[in-house]
Backbone as XML, in Angstrom:
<?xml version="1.0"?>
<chain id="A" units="angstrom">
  <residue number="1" name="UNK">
    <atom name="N" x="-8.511" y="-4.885" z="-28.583"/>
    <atom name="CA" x="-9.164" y="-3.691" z="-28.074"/>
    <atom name="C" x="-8.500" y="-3.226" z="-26.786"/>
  </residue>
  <residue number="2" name="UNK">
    <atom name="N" x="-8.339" y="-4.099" z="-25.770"/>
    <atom name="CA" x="-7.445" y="-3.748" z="-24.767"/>
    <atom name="C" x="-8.585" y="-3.809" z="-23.363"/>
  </residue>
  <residue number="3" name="UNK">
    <atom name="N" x="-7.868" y="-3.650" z="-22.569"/>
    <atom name="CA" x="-8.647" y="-3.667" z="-21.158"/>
    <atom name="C" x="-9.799" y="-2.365" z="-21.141"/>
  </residue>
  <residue number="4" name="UNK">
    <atom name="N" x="-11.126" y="-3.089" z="-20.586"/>
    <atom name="CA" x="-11.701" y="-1.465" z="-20.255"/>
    <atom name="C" x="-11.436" y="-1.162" z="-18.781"/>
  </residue>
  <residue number="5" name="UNK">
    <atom name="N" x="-11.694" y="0.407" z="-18.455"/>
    <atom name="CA" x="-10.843" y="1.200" z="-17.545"/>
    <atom name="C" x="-10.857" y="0.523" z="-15.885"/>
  </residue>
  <residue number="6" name="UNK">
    <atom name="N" x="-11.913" y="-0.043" z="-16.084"/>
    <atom name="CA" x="-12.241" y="-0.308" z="-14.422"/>
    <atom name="C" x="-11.683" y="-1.871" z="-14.220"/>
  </residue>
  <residue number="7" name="UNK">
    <atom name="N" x="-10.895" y="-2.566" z="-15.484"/>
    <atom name="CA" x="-10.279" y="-3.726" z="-15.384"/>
    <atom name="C" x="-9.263" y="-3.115" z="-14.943"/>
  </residue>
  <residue number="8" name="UNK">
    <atom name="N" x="-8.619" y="-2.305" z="-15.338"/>
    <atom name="CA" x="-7.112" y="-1.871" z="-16.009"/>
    <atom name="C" x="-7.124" y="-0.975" z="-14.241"/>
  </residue>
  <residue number="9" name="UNK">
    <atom name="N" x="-7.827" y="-0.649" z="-14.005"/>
    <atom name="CA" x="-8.009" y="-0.061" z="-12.265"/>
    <atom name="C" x="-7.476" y="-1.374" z="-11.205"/>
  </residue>
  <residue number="10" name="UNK">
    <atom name="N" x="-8.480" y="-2.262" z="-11.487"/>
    <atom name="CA" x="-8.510" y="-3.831" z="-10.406"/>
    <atom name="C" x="-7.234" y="-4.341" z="-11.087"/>
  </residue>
  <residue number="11" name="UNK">
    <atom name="N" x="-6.567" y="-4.257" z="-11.895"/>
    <atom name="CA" x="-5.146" y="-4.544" z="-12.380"/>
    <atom name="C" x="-4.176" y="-4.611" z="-11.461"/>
  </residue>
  <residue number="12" name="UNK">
    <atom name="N" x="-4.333" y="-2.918" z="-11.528"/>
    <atom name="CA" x="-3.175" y="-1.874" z="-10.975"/>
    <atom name="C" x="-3.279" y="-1.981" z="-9.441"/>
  </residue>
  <residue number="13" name="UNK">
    <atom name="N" x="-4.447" y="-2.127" z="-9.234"/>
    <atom name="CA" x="-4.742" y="-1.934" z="-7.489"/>
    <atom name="C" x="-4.438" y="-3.000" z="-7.009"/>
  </residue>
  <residue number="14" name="UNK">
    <atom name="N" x="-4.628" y="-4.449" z="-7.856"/>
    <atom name="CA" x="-4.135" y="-6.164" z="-7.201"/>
    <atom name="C" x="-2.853" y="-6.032" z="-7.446"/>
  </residue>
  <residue number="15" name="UNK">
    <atom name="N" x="-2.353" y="-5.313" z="-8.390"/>
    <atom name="CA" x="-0.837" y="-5.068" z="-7.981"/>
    <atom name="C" x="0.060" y="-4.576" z="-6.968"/>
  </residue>
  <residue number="16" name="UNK">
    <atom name="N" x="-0.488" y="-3.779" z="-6.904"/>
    <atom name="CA" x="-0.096" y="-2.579" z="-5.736"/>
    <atom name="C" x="-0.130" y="-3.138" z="-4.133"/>
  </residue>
  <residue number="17" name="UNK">
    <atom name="N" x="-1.615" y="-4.068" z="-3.929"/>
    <atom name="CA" x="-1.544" y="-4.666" z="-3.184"/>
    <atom name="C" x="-0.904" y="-5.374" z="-2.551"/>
  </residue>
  <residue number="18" name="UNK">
    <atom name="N" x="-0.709" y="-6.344" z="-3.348"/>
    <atom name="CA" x="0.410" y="-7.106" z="-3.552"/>
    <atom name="C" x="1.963" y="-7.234" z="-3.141"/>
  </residue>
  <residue number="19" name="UNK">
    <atom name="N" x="2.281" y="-5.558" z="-3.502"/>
    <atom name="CA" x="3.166" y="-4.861" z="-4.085"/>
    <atom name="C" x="3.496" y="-4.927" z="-2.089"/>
  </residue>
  <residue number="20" name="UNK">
    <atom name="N" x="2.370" y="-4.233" z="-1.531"/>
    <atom name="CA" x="2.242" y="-4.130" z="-0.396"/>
    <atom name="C" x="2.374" y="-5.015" z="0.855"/>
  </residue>
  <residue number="21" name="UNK">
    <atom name="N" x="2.041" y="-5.877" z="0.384"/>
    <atom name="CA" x="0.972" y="-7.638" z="1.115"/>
    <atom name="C" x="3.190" y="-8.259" z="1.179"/>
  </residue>
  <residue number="22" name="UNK">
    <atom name="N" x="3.962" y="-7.973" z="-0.063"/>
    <atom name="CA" x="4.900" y="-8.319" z="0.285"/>
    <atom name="C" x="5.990" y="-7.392" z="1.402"/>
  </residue>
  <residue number="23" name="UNK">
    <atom name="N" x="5.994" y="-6.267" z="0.971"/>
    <atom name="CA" x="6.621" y="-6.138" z="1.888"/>
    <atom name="C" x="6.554" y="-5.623" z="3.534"/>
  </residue>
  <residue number="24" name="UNK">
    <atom name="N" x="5.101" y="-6.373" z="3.579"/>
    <atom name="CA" x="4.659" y="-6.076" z="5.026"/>
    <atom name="C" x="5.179" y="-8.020" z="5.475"/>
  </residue>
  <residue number="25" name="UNK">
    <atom name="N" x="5.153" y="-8.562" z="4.744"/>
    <atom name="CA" x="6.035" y="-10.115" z="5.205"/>
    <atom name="C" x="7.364" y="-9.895" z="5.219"/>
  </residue>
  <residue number="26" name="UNK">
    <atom name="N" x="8.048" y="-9.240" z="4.495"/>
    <atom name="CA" x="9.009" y="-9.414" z="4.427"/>
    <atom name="C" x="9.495" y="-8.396" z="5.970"/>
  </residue>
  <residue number="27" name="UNK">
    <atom name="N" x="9.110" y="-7.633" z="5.987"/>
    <atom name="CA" x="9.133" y="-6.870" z="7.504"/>
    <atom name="C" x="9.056" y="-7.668" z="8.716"/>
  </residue>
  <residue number="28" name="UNK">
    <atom name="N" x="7.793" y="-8.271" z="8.111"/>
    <atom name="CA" x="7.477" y="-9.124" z="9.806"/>
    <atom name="C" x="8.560" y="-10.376" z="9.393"/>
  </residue>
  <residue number="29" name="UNK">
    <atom name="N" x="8.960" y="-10.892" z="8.805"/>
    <atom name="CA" x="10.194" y="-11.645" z="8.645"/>
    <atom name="C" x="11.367" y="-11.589" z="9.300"/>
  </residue>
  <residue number="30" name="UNK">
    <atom name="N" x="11.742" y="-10.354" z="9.070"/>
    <atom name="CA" x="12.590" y="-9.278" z="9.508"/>
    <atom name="C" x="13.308" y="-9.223" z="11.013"/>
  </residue>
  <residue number="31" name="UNK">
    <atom name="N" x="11.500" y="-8.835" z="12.063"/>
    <atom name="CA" x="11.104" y="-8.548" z="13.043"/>
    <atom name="C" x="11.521" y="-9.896" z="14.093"/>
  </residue>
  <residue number="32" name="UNK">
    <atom name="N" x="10.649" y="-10.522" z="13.220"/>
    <atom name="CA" x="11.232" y="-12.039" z="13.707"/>
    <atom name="C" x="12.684" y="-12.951" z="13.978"/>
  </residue>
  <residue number="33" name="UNK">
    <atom name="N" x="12.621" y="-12.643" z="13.115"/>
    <atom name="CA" x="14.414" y="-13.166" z="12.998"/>
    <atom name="C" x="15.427" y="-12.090" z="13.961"/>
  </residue>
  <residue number="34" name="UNK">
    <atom name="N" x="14.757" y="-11.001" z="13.805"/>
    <atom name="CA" x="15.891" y="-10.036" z="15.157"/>
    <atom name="C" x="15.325" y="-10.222" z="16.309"/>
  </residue>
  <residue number="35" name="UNK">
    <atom name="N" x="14.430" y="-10.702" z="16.554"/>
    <atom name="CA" x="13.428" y="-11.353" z="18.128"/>
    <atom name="C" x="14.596" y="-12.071" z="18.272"/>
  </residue>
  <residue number="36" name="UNK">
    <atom name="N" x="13.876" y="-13.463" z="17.332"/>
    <atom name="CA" x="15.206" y="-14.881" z="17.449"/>
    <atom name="C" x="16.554" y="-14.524" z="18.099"/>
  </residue>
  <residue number="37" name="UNK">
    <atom name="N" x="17.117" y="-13.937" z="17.199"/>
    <atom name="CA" x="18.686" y="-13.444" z="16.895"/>
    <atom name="C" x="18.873" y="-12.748" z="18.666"/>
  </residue>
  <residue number="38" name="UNK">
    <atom name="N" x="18.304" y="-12.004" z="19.413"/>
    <atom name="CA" x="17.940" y="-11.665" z="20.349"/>
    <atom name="C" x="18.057" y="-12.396" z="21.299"/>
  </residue>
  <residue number="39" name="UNK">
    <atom name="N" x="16.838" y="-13.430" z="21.239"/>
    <atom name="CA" x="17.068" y="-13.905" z="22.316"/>
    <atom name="C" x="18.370" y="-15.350" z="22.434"/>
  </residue>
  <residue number="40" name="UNK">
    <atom name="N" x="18.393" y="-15.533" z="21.287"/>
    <atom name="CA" x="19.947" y="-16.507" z="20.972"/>
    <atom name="C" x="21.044" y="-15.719" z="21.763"/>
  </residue>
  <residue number="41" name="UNK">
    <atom name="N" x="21.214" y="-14.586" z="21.258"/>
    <atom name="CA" x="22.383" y="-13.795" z="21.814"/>
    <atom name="C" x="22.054" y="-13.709" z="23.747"/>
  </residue>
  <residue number="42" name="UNK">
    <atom name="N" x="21.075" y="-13.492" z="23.848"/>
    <atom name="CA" x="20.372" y="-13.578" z="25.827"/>
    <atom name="C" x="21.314" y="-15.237" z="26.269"/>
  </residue>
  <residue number="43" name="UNK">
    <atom name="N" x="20.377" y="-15.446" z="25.491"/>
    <atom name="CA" x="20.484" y="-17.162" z="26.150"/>
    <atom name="C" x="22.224" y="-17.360" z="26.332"/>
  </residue>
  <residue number="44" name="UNK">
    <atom name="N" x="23.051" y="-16.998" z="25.288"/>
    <atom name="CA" x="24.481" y="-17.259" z="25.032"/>
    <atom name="C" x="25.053" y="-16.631" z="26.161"/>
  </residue>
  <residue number="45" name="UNK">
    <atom name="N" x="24.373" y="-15.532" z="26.683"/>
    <atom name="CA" x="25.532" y="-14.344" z="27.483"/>
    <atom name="C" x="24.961" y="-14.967" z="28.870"/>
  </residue>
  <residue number="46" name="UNK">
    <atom name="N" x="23.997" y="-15.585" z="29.124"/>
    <atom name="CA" x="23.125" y="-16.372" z="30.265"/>
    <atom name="C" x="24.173" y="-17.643" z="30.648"/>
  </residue>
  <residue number="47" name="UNK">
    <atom name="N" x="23.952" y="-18.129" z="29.685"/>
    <atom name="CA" x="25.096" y="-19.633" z="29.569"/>
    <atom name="C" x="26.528" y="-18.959" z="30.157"/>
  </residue>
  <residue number="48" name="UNK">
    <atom name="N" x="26.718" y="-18.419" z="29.118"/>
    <atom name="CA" x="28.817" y="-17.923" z="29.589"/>
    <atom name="C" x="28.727" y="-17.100" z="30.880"/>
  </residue>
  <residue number="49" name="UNK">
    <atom name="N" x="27.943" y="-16.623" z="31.310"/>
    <atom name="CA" x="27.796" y="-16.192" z="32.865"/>
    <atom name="C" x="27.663" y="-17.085" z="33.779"/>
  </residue>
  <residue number="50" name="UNK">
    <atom name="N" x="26.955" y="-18.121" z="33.893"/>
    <atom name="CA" x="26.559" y="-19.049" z="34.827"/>
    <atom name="C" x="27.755" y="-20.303" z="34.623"/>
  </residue>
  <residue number="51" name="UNK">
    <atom name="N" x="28.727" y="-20.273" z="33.533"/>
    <atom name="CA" x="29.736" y="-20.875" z="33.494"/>
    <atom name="C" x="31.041" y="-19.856" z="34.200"/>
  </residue>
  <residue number="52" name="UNK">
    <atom name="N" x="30.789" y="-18.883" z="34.072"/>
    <atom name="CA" x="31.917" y="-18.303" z="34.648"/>
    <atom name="C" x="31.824" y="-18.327" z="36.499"/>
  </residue>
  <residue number="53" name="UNK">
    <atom name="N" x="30.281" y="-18.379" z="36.904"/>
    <atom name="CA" x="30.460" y="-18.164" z="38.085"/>
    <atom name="C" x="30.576" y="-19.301" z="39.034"/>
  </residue>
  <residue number="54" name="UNK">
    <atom name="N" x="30.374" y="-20.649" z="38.060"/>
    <atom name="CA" x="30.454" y="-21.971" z="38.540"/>
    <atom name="C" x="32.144" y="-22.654" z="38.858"/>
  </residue>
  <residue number="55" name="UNK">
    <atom name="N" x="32.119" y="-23.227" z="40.334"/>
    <atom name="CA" x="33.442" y="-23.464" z="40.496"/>
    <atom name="C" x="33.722" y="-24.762" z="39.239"/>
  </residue>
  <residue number="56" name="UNK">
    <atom name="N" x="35.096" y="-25.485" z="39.255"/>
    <atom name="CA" x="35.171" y="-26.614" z="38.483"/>
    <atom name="C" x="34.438" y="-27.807" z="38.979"/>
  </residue>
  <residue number="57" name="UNK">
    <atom name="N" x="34.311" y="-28.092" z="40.602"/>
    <atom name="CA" x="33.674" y="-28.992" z="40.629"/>
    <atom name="C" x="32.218" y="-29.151" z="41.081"/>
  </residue>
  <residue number="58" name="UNK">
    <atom name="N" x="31.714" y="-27.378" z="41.015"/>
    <atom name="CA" x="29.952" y="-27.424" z="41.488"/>
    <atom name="C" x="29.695" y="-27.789" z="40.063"/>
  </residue>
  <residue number="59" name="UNK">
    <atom name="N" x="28.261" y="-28.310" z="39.929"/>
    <atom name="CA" x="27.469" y="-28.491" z="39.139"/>
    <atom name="C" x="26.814" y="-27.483" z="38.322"/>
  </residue>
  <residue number="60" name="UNK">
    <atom name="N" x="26.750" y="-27.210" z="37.427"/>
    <atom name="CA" x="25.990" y="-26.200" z="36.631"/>
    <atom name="C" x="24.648" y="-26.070" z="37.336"/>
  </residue>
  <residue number="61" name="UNK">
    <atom name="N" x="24.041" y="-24.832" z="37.387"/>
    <atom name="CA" x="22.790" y="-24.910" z="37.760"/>
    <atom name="C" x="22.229" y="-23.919" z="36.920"/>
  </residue>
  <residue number="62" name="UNK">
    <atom name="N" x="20.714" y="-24.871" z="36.578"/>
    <atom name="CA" x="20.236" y="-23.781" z="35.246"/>
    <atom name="C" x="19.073" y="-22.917" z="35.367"/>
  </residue>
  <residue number="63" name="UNK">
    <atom name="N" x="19.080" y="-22.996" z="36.924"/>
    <atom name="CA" x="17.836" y="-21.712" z="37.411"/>
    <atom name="C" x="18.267" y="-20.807" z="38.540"/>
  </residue>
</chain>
């Protein structure tokens, strides 16, 4: 006989949801990983600065 209409509605709509529900993770995934990626790249250009301004025999200083 087949689905009646208001199944075949909650179907389509848990789909859709769904449909939705993923690519709002996959965004904030996204978001995240270019935060990360961010502050990796900070931290790197932080490091090679504070190495460049350090003589050979001062000590690194990391504040």
């Amino acid at each position: 006989m087949g689905l009646e209409p208001i199944a075949l509605a909650m179907v389509v709509i848990w789909g859709w949801a769904e449909a939705v529900m993923a690519v709002a993770v996959a965004k904030a995934v996204a978001v995240i990983k270019l935060f990360i990626d961010v502050l990796l790249m900070v931290s790197s250009f932080e490091s090679l600065e504070k190495r460049s301004r350090s003589d050979g025999n001062e000590p690194l200083r990391l504040f």
